[in-house]
N, C-alpha and C positions, 0 to 999 in steps of 0.2 A: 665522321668527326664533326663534331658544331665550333663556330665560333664564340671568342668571348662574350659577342653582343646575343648568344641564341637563347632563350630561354632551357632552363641547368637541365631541365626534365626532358629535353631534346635529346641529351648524351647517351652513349651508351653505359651497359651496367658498369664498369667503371668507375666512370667520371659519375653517375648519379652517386654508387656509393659512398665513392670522396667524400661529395659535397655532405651526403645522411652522417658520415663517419666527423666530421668537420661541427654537424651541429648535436653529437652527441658532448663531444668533448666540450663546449657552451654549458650544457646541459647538465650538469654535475658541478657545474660551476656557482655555488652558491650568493657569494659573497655581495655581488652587483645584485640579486633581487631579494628583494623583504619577503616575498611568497615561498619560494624555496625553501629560507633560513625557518621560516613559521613550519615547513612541512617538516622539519629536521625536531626544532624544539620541540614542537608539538607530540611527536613519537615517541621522543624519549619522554616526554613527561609523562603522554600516558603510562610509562612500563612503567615506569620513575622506583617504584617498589622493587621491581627488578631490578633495576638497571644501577642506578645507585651505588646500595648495598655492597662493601668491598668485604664482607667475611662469613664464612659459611655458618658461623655456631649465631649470629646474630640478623637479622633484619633491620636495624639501627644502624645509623652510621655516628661515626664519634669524629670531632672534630677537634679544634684548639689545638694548644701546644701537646699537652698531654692524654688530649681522649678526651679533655673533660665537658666538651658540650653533646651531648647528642641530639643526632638530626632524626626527629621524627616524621616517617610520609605516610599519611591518611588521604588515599584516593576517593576524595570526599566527590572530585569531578568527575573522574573515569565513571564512580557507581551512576552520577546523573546521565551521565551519556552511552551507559549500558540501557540504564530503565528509558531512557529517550528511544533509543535502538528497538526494546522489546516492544511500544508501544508501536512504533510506525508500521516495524515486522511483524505485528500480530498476527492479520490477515494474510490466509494461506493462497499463495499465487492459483488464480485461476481466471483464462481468457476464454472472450467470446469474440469468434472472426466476423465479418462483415466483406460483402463482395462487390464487386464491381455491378452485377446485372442480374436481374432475379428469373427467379423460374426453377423448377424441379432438381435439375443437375444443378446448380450454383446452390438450391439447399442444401445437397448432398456435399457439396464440395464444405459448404462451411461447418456443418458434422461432421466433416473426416477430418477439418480445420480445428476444430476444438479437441477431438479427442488426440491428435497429433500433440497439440501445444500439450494438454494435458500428462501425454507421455511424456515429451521435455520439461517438462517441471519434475517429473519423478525421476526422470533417467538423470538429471546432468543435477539433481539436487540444489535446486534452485531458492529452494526455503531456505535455506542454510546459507549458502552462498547468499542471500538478502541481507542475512544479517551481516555479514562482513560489507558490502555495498554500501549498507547505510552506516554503518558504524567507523569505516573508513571515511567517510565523505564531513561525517560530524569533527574528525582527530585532523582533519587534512585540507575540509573546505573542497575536495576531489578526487570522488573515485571514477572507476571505469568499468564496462562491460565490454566483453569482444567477442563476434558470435562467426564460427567458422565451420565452412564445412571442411570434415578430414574423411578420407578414404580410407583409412585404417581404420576408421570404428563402423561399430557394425556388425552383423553376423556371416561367418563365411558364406560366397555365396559360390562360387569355384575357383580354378587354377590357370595361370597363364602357362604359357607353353613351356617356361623354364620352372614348375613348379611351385611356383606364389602363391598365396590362398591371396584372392582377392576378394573383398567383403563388401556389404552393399554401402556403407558408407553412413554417415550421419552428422549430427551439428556436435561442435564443443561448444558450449559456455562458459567464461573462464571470467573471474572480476581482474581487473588490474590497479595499480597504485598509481600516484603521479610520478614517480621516480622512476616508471618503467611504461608510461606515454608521453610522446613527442610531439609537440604540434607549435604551433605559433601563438603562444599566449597573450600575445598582443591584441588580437582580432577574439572576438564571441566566439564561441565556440562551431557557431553552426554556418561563421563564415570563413573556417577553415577551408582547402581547398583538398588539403592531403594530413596524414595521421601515419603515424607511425608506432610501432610498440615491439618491445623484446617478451621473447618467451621461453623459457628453459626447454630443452627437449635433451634427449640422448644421445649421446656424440655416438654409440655404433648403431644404432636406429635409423639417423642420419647417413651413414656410411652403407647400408644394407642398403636404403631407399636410393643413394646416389652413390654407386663404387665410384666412378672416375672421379667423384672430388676426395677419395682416401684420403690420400697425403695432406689435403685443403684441409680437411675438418680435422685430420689428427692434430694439424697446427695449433687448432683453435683453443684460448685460453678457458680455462674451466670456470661456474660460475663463482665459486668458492673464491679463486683467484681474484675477483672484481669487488671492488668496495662497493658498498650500497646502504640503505637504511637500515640495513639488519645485520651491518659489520661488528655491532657490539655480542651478538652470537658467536660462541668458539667455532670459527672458520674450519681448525681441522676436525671437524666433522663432516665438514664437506668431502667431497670426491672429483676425480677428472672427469666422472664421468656426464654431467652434468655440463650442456653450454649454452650461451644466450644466441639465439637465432631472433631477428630483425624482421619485423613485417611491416610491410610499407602500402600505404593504400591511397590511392589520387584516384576522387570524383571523375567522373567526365565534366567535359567543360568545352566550351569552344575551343581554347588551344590543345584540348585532349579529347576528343570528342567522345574516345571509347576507357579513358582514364585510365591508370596506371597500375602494377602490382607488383611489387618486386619482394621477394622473400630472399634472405642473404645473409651468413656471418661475419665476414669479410669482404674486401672488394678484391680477394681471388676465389671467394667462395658461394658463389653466387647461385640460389635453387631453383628458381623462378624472376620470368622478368618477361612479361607479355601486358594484357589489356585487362582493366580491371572486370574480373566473370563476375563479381560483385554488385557492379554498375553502383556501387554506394560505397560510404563508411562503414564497416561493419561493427564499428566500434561507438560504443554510447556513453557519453559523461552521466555525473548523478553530481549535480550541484544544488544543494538546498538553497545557498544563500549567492546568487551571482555579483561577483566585482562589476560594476559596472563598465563597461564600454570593455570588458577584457576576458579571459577565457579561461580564469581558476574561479573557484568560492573562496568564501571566506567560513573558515573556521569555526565552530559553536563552539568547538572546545576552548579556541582562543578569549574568547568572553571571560572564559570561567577560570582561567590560570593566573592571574594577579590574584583573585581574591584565594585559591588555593594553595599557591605557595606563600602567601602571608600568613593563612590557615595552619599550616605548616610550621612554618615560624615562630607564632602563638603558642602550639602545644609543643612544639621542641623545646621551647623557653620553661615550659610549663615542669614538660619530662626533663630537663639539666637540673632544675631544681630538687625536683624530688627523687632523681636516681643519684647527686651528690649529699642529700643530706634526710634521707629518709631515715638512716637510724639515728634512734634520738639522742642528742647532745646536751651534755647538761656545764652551766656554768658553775664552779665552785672558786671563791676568795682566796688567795693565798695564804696560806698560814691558819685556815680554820681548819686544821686538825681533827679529818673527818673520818671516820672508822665504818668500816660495812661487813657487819656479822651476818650469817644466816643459821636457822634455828628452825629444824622440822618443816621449809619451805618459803620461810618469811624473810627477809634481810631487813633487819636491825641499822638504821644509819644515824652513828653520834656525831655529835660535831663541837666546839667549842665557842658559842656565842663570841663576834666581834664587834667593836665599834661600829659598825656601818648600818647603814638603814637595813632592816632586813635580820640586822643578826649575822650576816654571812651564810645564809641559809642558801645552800643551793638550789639552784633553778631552770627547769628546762630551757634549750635555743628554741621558739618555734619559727627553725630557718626553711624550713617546707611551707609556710603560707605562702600563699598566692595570693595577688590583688584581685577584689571579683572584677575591675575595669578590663583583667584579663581575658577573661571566659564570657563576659558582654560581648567583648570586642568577635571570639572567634564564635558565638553565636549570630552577631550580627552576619560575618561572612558566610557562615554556612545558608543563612537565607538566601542571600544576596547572591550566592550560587545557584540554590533552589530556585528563586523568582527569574533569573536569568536564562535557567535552562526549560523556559515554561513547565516547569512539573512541580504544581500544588502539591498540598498537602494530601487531597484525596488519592492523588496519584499515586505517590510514596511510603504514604499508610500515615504519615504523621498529619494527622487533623487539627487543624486552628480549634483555638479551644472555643468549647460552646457548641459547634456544629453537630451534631447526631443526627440528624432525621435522612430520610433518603434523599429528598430532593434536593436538599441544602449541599448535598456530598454528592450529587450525581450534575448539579450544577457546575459545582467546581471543577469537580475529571470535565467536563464536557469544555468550559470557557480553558481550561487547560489541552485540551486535544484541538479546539479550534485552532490557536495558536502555534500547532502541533502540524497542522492540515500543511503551511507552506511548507515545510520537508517532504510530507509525504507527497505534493504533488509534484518534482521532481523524481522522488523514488517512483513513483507510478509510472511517469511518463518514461524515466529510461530504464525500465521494465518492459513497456508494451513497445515502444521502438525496437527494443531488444530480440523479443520474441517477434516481432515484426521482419527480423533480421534472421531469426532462422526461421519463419516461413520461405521466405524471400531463398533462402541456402535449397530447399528442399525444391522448391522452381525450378529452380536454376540448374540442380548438381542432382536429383534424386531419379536418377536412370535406370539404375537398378530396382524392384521393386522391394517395397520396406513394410513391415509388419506392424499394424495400429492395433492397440485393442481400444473397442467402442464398448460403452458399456449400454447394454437394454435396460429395457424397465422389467422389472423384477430382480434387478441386480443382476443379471445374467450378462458377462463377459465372453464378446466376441471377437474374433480377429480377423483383419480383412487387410488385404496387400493393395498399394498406391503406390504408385508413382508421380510426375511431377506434375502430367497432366489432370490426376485427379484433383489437383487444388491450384493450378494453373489463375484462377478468378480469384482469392483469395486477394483484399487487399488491405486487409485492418487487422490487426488485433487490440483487441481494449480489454483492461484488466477491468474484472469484478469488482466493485469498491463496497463495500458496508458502512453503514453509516457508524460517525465519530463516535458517536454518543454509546454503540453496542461494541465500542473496544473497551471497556471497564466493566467490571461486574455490578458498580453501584449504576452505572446504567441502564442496564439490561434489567435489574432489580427494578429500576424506577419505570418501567418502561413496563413491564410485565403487569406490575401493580395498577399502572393505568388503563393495560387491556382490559384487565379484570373488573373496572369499576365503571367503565361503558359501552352500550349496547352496542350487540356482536355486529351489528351490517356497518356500525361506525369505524369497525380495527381497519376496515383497508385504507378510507382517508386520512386516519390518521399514522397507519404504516410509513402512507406514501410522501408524506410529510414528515416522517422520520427520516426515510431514507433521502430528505434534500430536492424532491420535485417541490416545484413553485407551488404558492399558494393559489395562481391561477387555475392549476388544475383543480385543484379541487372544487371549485365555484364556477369552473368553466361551464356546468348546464344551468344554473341561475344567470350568469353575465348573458349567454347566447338569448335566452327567452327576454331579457330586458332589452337586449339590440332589437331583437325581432319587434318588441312592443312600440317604440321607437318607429321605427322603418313603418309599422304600423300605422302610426298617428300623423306621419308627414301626412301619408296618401292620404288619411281619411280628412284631415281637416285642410286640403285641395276637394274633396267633395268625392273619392275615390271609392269605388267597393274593393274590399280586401278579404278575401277567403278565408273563415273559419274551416279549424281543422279539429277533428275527435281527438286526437291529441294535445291541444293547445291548455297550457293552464287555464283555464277558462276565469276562477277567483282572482286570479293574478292580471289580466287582461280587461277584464271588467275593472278593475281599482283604476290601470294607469290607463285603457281607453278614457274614463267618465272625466278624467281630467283635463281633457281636452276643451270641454263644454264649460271649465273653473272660466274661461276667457271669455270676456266679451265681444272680441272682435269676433271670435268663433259663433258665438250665439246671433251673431248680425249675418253670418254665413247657413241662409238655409242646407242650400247642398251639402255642408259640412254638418250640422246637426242631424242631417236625414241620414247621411252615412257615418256618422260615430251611433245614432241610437239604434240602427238597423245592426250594426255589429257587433254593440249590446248583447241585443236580443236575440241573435244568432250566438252568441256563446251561449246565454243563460240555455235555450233550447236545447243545443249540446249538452248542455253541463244536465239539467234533466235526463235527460235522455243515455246518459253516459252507465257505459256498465263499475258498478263501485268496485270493484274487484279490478279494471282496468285502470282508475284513478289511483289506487291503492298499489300497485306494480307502477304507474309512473309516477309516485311521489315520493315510495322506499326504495322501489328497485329489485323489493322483492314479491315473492307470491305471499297472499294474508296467510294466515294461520288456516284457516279453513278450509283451504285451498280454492281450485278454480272451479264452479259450479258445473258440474255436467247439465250438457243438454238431453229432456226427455226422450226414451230410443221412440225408434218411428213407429205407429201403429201396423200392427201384424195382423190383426184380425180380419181382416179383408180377404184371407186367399185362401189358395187349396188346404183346410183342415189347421190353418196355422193357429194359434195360440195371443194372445194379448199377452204383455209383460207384466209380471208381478210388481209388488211393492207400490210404495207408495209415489206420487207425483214429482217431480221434482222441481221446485220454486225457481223461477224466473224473476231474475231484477225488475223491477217495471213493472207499469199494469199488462198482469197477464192476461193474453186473450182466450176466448169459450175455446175450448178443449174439449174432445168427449175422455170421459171417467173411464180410464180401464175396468177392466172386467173381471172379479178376482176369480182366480183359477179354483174348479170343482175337487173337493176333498179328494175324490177318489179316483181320478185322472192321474196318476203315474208314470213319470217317462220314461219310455224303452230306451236300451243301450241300442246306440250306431250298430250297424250289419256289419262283421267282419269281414272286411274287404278281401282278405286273404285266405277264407274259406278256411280257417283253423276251429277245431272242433269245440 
């Protein structure tokens, strides 16, 4: 037993439960915070289409005394933060690991590292599952990932002594909601110390894995039973069978050195409760937009809901008018005595002219106009939504007028997707933490041996068995990223067009500056040769000799060497005139002397067109019966020196075939 003054996480399961059971019921408690109430609104507004709606023959709702206003909902927002969603989730999840210490075995470890992740993206459908990630995180400001290893999944791998198929085990990945993680919202997120979360599982799944808590877990109430953000769904649909089980995870930390894990439905039902085998969080936020100094986001959706519920408002007003007075009304005078014959199709209408302006002629109501200040107004919000959820025109397909050409239109998706970037670097990051996290599972928990497929080059799919030790080094995973610009197809359009219109040894700098490397690199072998020229000129005009090299630009060295001598105080420095013109003239000597074809591979980078000149083969004629080479000489760069002239071979000299080594007839 601890006392009042010990710290809570000292107790036993118990009393920790109490206290987790004490701050659930906080937790549901909306009222006292604005972030809660926002994740409540927010849900139902995105259903709002749904959720609304009280009648099956209609999707309208009718209001007023009588019915007679109706309420129209155009999810002008949800569609912005679907196409927001599909943008960030375009790119298909794929990791590259990175190890602690290099060498042969830690290559191998990070290819059995990639192709592992590779399998968890396919197995536990992790594309799909992104898109709820990001698309919760936009409605709510925060979602969550939880990455776990279970011993029930897996393939069998044999039986315990009472007949159990025991399996070799594997990670889940599951997303969570804010309504169903726990932590201290007060502190950043990553200066939480402990995490908590609920998770549905099967109350006799539960009972099979732990008979002595039968009676415990029979007690336990069903999820159906519990209110939650999805209470406006028909409940009896639900089942008993269905309960919320509690996972609890506390860091190490000096007052926990080896940190905490408690799994539990109850505080008499308790399934675990030792040290945390995790040694981490296994749990990862996706916050686009962080509160500052506190541990929710904020909303995009919330942005876009005053201007869509007045949207709303606008065309309801719009729709009350035209669904009470769309059939046409007509005004007729009292007492003009108006008669309506028909005759083979046509109606005949008499009437009796009256004193009144008009005649007493009857006259349509036109009570269906609308002001255009109306449909200004809910065009202006629809922008106002558009501009807010960063998604232009390009992006949406509706183009600002005038725009047509490609780069005009791959501009705007791109200055729209930059803006786009701060979401997706949260989604990335608690992605590869994530995945980070079941690496991390398979260290730790992967005893059993488990089945990878790697794929070879020629597509050929192999399978090879690991265990924990085989990725033991692993210590990174980093997602793949593509650059902004090749998520739209007016991109990749604009992009294409450009390969095509310069020369081919230029696509890789220009790739590589697609793909967001600095512009240093690309200029990094021009900057080097200018430091070098530099470093050059100190020494020489101290009076230094400096090494020419057959590599050295020699035109480029010559320019910013001869500048030295621009000075006069230089030119009053013998020793420094004698070693700048001496190193002159050691380049120019090089640069003569220099093969063109060598010049020509250190300026493009590649071999010329002609390729590399062979050297003449070696004279033959000197020996036992040998032969001179045919053809003709072959030219040497440079003054070539006296050579003797081959010898051209005798008409009627014909070579014999090799002796059959093998004595075959």
């Amino acid at each position: 037993m601890t006392s009042n003054n010990d710290y809570w996480l000292y107790g036993d399961s118990k009393q920790v439960v109490d206290k987790l059971v004490g701050f659930h019921t906080n937790w549901v408690s909306w009222a006292g915070n604005p972030f809660k109430q926002m994740w409540i609104r927010n849900y139902m507004a995105y259903y709002s289409p749904v959720v609304a709606p009280g009648s099956v023959d209609t999707s309208l709702m009718f209001e007023g005394v009588q019915g007679e206003l109706v309420r129209l909902y155009t999810p002008k927002a949800r569609t912005l933060m679907r196409q927001l969603t599909a943008v960030v989730t375009k790119q298909r999840l794929a990791f590259r690991a990175s190890a602690r210490t290099s060498g042969s075995e830690v290559l191998n470890e990070v290819k059995l590292a990639n192709a592992l992740a590779d399998q968890i993206v396919s197995n536990q459908r992790l594309n799909i599952k992104g898109d709820t990630l990001c698309e919760g995180s936009l409605v709510t400001g925060t979602w969550f990932t939880k990455t776990c290893w279970r011993t029930d999944f897996g393939e069998p791998y044999t039986r315990d002594q009472n007949g159990k198929v025991i399996t070799n085990g594997g990670v889940e990945i599951t997303t969570l909601s804010p309504f169903d993680v726990f932590y201290n919202l007060t502190l950043p997120w990553d200066e939480n110390l402990w995490v908590e979360c609920r998770v549905k599982r099967n109350r006799w799944d539960l009972i099979a894995d732990h008979p002595d808590l039968e009676t415990e877990i029979r007690s336990l109430p069903s999820v159906s039973a519990e209110l939650g953000q999805s209470s406006w769904l028909d409940s009896n649909l639900g089942d008993e069978d269905m309960v919320y089980v509690y996972e609890f995870f506390h860091k190490p930390t000096p007052s926990l050195p080896k940190g905490r894990m408690l799994i539990y439905g109850d505080s008499d039902t308790v399934f675990f409760d030792d040290v945390n085998a995790y040694e981490t969080i296994p749990i990862e936020p996706n916050i686009p937009e962080a509160v500052l100094g506190a541990g929710v986001g904020y909303s995009k959706l919330t942005d876009l809901l005053g201007c869509q519920e007045m949207f709303d408002n606008s065309l309801s007003a719009v729709a009350t008018n035209q669904s009470q007075f769309a059939v046409q009304n007509v005004a007729v005078p009292r007492g003009s005595n108006i008669n309506v014959n028909e005759l083979n199709g046509m109606n005949f209408i008499s009437f009796t002219p009256q004193n009144v302006p008009g005649g007493g002629k009857p006259e349509a109501l036109q009570l269906t106009k609308t002001a255009p200040e109306t449909f200004k107004f809910t065009d202006k919000l629809e922008q106002l939504m558009q501009d807010m959820s960063y998604l232009n025109g390009a992006m949406t397909g509706n183009l600002p007028a005038g725009v047509t050409s490609g780069t005009a239109i791959a501009t705007l998706a791109t200055n729209s997707i930059e803006f786009i970037t701060s979401i997706s670097k949260s989604y990335n990051l608690c992605w590869e933490r994530t995945m980070m996290h079941a690496i991390n599972a398979y260290q730790k928990f992967a005893k059993i041996p488990q089945k990878v497929k790697i794929a070879q080059k020629g597509g050929q799919v192999t399978q090879k068995e690991i265990t924990q030790q085989d990725i033991i080094n692993v210590s990174d995973m980093q997602l793949e990223i593509v650059s902004p610009v090749m998520k739209s197809f007016a991109g990749r359009l604009e992009i294409a067009t450009q390969f095509l219109q310069m020369p081919q040894e230029k696509w890789g700098q220009f790739a590589s500056i697609i793909e967001g490397n600095p512009l240093s690199e690309i200029y990094k072998g021009e900057v080097s040769e200018l430091d070098l020229i530099n470093q050059e000129n100190e020494k020489l005009e101290e009076g230094q000799n400096v090494p020419v090299l057959a590599v050295d630009d020699h035109p480029l060295h010559i320019q910013k060497h001869s500048e030295i001598l621009a000075d006069v105080g230089n030119r009053q420095n013998n020793e420094s005139i004698k070693a700048v013109l001496d190193h002159i003239m050691e380049h120019y000597t090089q640069l003569k002397q220099a093969d063109p074809t060598l010049l020509g591979i250190m300026k493009t980078g590649r071999i010329p067109e002609g390729g590399i000149p062979q050297p003449p083969p070696p004279n033959m004629s000197g020996g036992a019966g040998g032969k001179p080479p045919q053809g003709p000489p072959v030219d040497r760069p440079g003054p070539a020196p006296d050579r003797p002239q081959p010898v051209a071979q005798p008409a009627g000299d014909v070579a014999e075939p090799s002796q059959d080594l093998l004595q075959r007839g």
